[in-house]
C-alpha positions in Angstrom: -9.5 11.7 -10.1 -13.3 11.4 -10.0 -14.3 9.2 -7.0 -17.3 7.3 -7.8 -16.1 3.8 -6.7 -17.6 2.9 -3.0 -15.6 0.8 -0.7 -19.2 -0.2 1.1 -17.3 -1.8 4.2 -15.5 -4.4 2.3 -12.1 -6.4 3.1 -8.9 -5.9 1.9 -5.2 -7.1 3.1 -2.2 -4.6 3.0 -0.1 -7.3 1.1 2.9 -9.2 3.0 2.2 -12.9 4.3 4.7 -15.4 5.9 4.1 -18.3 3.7 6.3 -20.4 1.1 3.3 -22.2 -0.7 2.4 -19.8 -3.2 -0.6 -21.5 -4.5 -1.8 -22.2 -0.7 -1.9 -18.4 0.2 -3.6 -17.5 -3.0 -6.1 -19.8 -2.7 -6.6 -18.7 1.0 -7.1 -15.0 -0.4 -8.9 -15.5 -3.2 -11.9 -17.2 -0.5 -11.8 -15.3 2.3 -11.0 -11.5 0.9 -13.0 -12.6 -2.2 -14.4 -8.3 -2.6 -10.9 -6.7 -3.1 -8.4 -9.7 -3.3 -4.7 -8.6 -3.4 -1.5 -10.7 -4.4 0.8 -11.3 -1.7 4.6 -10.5 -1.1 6.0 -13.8 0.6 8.5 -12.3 2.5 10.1 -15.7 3.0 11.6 -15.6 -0.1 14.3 -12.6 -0.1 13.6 -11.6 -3.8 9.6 -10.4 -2.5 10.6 -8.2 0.6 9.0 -5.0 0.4 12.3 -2.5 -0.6 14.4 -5.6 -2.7 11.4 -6.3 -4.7 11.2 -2.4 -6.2 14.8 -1.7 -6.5 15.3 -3.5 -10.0 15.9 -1.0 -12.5 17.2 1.6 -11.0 20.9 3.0 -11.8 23.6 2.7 -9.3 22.6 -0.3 -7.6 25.3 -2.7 -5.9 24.9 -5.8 -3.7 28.0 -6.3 -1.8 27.5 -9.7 -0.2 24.0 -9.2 0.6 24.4 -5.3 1.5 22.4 -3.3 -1.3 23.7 0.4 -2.0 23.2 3.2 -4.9 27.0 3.4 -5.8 26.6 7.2 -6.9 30.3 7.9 -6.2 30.8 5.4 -9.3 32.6 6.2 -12.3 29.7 4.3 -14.2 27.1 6.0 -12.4 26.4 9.1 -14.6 26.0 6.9 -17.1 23.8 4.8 -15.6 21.5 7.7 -15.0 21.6 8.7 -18.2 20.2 5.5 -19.3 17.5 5.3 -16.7 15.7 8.6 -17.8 16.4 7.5 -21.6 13.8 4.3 -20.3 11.7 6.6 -18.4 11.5 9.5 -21.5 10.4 6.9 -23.8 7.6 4.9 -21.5 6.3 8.5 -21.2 6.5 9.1 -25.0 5.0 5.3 -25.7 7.8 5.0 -27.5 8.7 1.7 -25.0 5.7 -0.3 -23.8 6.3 -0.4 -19.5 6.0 -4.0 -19.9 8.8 -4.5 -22.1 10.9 -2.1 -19.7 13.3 -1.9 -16.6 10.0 -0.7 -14.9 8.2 -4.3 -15.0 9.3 -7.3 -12.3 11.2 -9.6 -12.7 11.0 -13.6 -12.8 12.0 -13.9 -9.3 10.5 -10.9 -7.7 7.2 -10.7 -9.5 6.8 -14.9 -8.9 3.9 -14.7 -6.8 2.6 -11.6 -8.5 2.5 -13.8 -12.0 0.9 -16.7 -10.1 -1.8 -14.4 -8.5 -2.6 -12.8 -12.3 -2.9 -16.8 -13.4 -4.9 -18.2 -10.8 -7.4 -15.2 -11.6 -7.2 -15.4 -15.4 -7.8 -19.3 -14.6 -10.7 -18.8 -12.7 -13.9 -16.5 -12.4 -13.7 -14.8 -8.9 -15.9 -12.0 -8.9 -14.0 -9.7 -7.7 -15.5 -5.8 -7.0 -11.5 -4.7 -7.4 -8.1 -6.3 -7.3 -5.5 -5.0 -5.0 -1.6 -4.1 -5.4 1.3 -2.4 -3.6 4.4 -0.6 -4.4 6.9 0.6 -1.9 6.3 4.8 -1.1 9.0 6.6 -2.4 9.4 8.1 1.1 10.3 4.5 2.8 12.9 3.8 -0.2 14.8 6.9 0.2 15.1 6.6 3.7 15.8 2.9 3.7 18.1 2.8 0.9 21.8 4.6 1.0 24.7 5.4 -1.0 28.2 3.8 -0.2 28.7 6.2 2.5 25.7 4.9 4.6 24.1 8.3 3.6 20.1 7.8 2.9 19.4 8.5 -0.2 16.6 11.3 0.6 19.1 13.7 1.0 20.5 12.9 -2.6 18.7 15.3 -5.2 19.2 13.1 -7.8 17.9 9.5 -6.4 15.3 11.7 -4.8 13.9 12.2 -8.3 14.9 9.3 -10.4 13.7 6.8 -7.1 9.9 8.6 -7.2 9.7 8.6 -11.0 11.6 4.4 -10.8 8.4 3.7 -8.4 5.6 5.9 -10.4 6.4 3.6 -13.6 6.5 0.2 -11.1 3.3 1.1 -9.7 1.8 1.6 -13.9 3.2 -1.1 -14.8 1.6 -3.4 -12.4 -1.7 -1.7 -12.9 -1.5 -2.2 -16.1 -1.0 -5.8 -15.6 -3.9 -6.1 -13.5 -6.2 -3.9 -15.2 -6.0 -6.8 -17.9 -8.1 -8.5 -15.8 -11.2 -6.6 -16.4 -11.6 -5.4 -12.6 -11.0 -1.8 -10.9 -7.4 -1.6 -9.4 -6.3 -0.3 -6.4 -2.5 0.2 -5.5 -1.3 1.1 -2.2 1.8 2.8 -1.4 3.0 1.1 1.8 4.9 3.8 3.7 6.2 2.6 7.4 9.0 5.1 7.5 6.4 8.3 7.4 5.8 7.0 11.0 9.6 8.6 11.5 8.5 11.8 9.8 9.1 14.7 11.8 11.8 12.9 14.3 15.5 14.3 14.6 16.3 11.3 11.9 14.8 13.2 9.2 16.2 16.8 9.7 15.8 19.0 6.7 13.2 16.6 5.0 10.2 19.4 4.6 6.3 18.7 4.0 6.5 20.0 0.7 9.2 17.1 -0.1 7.3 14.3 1.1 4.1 15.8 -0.9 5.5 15.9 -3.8 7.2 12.5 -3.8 4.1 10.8 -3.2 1.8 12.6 -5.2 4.3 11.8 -8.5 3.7 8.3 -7.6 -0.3 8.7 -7.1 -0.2 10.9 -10.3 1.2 7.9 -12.4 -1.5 5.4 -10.4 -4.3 7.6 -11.1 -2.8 8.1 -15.3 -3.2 4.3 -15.4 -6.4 4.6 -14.1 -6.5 3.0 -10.8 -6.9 4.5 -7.6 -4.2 4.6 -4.8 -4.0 4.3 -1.2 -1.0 5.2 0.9 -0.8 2.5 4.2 1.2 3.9 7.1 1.4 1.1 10.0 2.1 3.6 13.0 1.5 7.2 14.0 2.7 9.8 11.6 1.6 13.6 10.2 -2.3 12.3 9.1 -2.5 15.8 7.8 0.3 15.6 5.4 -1.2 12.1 4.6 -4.5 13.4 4.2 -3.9 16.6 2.4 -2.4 14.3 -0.2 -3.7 12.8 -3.8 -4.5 9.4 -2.2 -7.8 8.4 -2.7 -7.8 6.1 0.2 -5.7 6.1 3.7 -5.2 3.2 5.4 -3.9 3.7 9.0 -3.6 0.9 12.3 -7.3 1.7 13.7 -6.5 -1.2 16.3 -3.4 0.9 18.3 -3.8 4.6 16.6 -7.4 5.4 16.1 -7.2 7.8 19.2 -4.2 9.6 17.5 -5.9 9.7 13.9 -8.9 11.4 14.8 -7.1 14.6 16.5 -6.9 15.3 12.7 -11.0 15.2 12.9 -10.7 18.5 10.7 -8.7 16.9 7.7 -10.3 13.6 8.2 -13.3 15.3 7.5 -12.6 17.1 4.4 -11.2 14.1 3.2 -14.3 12.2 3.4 -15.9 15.2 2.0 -14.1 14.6 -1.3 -15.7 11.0 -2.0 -12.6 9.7 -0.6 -11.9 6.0 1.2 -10.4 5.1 5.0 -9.1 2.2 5.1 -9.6 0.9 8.7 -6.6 -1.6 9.8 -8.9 -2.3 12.8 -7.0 -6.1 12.8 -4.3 -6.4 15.4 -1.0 -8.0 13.6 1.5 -7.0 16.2 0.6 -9.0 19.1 0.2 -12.4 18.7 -2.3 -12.4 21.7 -4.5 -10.0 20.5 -4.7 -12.3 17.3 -6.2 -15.1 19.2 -7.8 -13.0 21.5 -9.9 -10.4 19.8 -13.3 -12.0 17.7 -15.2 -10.3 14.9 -17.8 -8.7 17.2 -15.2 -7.5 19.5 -13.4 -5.4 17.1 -16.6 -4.5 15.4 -17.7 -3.2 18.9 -14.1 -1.5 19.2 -14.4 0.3 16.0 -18.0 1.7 16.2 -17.6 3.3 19.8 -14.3 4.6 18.7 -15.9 6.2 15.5 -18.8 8.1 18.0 -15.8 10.9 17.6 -16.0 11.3 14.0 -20.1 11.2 13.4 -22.4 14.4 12.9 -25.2 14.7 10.7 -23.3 15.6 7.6 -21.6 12.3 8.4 -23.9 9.4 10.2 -22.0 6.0 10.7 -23.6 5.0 8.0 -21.9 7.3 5.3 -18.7 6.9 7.0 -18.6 2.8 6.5 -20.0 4.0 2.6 -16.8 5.5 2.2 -14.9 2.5 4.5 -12.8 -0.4 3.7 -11.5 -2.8 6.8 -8.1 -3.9 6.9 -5.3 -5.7 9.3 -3.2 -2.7 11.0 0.0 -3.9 8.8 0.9 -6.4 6.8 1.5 -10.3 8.2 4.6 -11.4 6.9 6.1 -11.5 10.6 3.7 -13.7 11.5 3.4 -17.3 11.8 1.4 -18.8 9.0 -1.6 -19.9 11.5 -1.7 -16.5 12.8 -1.5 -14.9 9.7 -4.6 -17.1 8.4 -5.9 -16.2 11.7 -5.9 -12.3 10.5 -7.0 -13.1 7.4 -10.3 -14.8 8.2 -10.9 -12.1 11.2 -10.7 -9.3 8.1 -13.5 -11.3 6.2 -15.6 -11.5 9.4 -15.3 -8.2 10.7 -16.1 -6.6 7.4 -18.9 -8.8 6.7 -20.2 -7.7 10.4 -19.9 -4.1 8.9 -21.4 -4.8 5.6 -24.8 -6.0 7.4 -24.6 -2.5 9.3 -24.6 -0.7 6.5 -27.3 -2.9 5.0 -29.5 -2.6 7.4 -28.5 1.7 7.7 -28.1 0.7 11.3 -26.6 3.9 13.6 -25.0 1.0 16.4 
């Protein structure tokens, strides 16, 4: 993937919002994060919560009064395998377009994507680059289990038919809004890597989680667009940055002090033309919301970043190669708070934007 595309500072969101008004919270995006706009995932309505909305399609899959398994100890599941890499063979082979597949959403669980895609067609937003996200392949496997409670990463099969289920989404849904004439970006939201390494994930090696992401990245990057991976904790940034992602978005508001003890790989990231996505935000603590301004966290972020300048990389290059982001998504949040975020991202970026403007080094 070449990388010519430059973030310059702006503002993105990592996706999930609390609200129920669909044409409200688009509306709300669509004027404050006006650079790199990105549909939301209302997680108020079950069929747009992060894992449930990516699971359609793939073989095996039961809901037991609201509990949702991979059945792979069913007498139907073989065959239901079978037929999922019979979909996936022929998408490959352009035999079956992804949009006419088991790979595309749904009514309910691509409702506010569909609305997002018409409120742009409707309108002309101009837009530097529209903004997606897909589940990681890593925070499926773990989350999701067969019917013995056993997560699925340690399941040979799902491990490969769940990273090539989520390499088609993530095409599909560029493809959708690639149709809108803008650059796409897709991010790969990956909370559970913040787990990786722990006693819960015995036997899961480096090399594993590499190459589960990077299938996904591979398919983003075939379709054109680039792909971020968002972790919202602490996690192995080397792993991370040693991966395919052109951008990595990380919780700069509670972890910048961890990130930068990778100041090696960081660097050689950056080296490659590549994107950090700052979440320099708060969204866990409702009074750091209300609390924290714009210049505050602009303050925060450029005494913090003294540790990663030298003169191959002035502050200046780095917020080149920058985007600014909430630490995590807001979906927990109340809908005032959540706007709250939302307008802080605008202002902080726009705070950074003038910086770079203006090639200031404070």
């Amino acid at each position: 993937m070449t990388h010519t595309w430059q973030p310059s500072a702006a503002a993105t969101l990592i996706g999930s919002m609390p609200h129920r008004d669909r044409h409200h919270v688009i509306d709300l995006i669509l004027r404050e994060i006006s650079d790199i706009p990105v549909w939301p995932q209302l997680s108020a309505y079950e069929d747009e919560r992060m894992m449930i909305q990516y699971l359609e399609g793939l073989p095996g899959l039961r809901n037991d009064a609201g509990h949702i398994t991979v059945a792979t100890d069913d007498a139907e599941f073989d065959g239901e395998l079978l037929a999922f890499y019979q979909d996936y063979m022929e998408v490959e082979a352009g035999t079956l377009a992804v949009e006419a597949s088991r790979f595309q959403m749904g009514e309910l669980t691509g409702k506010t994507f569909f609305q997002f895609v018409r409120t742009l067609t409707q309108a002309s937003q101009p837009t530097r680059a529209l903004k997606g996200q897909v589940v990681g392949p890593f925070t499926l496997l773990t989350g999701l289990t067969d019917q013995q409670r056993k997560p699925l990463i340690y399941d040979e099969r799902m491990r490969d038919a769940v990273a090539k289920h989520l390499a088609l989404k993530a095409r599909w849904q560029v493809e959708q809004l690639r149709s809108l004439g803008k650059p796409v970006i897709v991010f790969l939201d990956e909370p559970a890597l913040a787990g990786y390494g722990s006693s819960a994930y015995i036997g899961v090696s480096a090399e594993l989680v590499a190459s589960l992401l990077d299938e996904v990245i591979g398919s983003i990057h075939q379709a054109g667009a680039l792909a971020g991976i968002h972790v919202c904790a602490n996690t192995d940034w080397q792993l991370v940055l040693q991966s395919q992602a052109d951008i990595v978005n990380f919780d700069a508001y509670g972890y910048f002090d961890r990130f930068v003890l990778y100041r090696d790989a960081v660097t050689t990231f950056l080296q490659k033309g590549r994107t950090i996505a700052w979440g320099l935000v708060p969204t866990s603590d409702p009074r750091a919301i209300l609390q924290e301004t714009a210049k505050t966290l602009a303050d925060r972020w450029f005494n913090q970043v003294q540790t990663l300048i030298s003169p191959e990389f002035p502050v200046t290059r780095i917020l080149a190669q920058s985007l600014f982001t909430p630490s995590c998504g807001c979906g927990s949040l109340t809908e005032e708070l959540a706007e709250r975020v939302v307008t802080l991202t605008r202002s902080v970026s726009a705070i950074m934007q003038e910086r770079l403007a203006q090639g200031s080094e404070r």
